[in-house]
C-alpha beads as a LAMMPS data file, in Angstrom:
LAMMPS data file: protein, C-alpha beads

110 atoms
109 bonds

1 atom types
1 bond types

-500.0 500.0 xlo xhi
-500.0 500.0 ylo yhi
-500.0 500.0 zlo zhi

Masses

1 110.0

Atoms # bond

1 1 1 -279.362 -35.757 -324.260
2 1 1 -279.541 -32.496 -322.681
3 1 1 -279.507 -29.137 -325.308
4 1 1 -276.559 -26.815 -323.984
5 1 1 -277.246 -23.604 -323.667
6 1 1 -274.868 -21.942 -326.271
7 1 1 -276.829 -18.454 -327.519
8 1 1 -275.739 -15.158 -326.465
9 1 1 -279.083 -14.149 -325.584
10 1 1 -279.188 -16.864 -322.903
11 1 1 -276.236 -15.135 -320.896
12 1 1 -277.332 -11.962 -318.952
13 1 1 -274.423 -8.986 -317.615
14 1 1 -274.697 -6.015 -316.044
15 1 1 -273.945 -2.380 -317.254
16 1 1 -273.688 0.401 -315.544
17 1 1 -275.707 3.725 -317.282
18 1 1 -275.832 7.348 -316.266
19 1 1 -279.483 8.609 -314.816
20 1 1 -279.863 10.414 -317.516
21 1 1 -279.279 7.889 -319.964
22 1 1 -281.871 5.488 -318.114
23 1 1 -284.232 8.390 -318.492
24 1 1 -283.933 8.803 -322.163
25 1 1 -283.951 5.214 -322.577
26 1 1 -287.473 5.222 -320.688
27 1 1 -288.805 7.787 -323.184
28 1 1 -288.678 4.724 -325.621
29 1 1 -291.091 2.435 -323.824
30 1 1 -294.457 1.952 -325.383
31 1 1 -295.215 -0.574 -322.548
32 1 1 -294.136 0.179 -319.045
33 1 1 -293.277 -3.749 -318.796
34 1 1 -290.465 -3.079 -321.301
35 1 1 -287.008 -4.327 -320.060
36 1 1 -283.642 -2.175 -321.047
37 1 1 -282.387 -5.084 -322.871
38 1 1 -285.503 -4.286 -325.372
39 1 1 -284.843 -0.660 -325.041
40 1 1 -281.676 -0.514 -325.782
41 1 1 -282.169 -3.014 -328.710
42 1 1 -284.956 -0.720 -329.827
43 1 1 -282.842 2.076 -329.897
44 1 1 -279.601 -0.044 -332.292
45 1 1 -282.669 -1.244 -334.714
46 1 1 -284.238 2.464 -334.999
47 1 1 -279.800 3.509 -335.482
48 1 1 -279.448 0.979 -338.099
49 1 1 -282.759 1.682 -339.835
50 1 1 -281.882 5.631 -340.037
51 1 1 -278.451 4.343 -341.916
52 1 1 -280.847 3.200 -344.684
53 1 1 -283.305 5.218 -344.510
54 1 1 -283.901 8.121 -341.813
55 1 1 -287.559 9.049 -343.035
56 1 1 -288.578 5.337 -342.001
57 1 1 -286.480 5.360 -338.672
58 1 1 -288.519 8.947 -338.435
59 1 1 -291.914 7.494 -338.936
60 1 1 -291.165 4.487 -336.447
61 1 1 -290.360 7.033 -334.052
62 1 1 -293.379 8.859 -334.785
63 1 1 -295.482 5.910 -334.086
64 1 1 -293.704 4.640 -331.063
65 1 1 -294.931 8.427 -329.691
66 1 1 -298.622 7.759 -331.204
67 1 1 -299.018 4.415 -329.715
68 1 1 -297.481 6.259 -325.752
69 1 1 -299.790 8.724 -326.245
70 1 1 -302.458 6.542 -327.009
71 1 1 -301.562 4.628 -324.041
72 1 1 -301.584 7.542 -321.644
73 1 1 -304.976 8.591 -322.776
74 1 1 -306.181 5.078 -321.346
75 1 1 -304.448 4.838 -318.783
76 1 1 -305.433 8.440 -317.241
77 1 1 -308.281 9.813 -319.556
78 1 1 -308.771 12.908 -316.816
79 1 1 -305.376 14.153 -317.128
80 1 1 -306.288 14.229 -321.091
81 1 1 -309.228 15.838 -321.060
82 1 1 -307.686 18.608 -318.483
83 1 1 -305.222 19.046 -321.432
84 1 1 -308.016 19.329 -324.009
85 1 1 -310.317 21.847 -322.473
86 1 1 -307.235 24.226 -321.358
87 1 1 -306.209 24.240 -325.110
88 1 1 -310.232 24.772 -325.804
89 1 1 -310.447 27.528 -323.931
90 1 1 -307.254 29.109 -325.249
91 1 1 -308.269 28.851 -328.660
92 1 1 -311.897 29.614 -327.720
93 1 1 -310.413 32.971 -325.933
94 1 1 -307.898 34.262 -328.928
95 1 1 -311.135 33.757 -330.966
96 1 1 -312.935 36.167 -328.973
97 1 1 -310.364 38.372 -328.813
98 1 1 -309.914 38.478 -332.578
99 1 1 -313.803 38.591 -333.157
100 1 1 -313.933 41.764 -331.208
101 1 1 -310.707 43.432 -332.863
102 1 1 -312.286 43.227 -336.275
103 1 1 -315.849 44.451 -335.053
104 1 1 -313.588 47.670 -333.691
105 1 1 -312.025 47.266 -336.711
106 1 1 -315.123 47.932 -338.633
107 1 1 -316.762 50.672 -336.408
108 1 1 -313.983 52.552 -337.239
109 1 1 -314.327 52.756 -340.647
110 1 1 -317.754 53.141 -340.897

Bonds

1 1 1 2
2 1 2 3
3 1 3 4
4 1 4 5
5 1 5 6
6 1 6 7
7 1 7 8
8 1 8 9
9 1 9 10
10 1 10 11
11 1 11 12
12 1 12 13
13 1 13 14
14 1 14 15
15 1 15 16
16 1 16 17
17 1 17 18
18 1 18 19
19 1 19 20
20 1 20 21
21 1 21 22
22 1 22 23
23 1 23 24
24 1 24 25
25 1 25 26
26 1 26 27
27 1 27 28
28 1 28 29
29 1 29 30
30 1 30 31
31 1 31 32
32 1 32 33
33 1 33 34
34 1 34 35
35 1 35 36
36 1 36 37
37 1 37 38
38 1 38 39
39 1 39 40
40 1 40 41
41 1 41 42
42 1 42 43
43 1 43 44
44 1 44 45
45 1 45 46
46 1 46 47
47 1 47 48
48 1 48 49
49 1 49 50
50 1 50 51
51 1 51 52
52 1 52 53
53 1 53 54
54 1 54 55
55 1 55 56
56 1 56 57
57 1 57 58
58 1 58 59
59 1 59 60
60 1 60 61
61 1 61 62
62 1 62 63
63 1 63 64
64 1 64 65
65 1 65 66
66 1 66 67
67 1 67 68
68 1 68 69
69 1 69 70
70 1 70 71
71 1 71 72
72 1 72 73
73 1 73 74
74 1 74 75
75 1 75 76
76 1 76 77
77 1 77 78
78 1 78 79
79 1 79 80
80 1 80 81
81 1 81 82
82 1 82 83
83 1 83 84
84 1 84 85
85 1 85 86
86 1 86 87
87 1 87 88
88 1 88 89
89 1 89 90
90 1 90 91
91 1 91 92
92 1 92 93
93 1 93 94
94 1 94 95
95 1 95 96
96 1 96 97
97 1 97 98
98 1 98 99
99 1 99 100
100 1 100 101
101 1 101 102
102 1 102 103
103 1 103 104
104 1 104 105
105 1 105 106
106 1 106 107
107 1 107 108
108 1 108 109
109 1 109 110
């Protein structure tokens, strides 16, 4: 005998969703192979979990960014590094700056 094919998530439709919405909904993927159906399912788990408890739906958001970033930094470890060393040098730069207003700082007063 032949099993019929009776489950809901056997049958596939179609729904229209703004640009924007698609967007956001991208934000969620952790994998770029995700489909929308797992998006959007994703998104109702995360909804229900906040009902119960929003610091857990907070951390699984949390981690869903971790594991994108972690991703990215794989996938293009030269745009990554570009990030880093700007930052470096920022930080590297107000500490200069603030080394040399305290050695004014003291000259002054001495």
């Amino acid at each position: 005998m032949a099993k019929q094919e009776t489950k809901e998530e056997n049958k596939n439709t179609t729904i229209k969703v703004s640009e924007g919405t698609k967007v956001r909904l991208d934000h969620l993927k952790e994998h770029k192979e995700e489909s929308a159906d797992t998006l959007i399912n994703k998104a109702l788990n995360i909804l229900n979990v906040c009902v119960r408890s929003p610091s857990l739906a907070g951390r699984i958001l949390r981690d869903i960014e971790k594991t994108k970033k972690r991703k990215e930094l794989l996938e293009n470890p030269d745009t990554m590094i570009v990030k880093k060393s700007s930052a470096s040098n920022q930080i590297k730069t107000n500490l200069e700056g603030n080394i040399q207003r305290i050695k004014t700082n003291l000259n002054s007063k001495n």
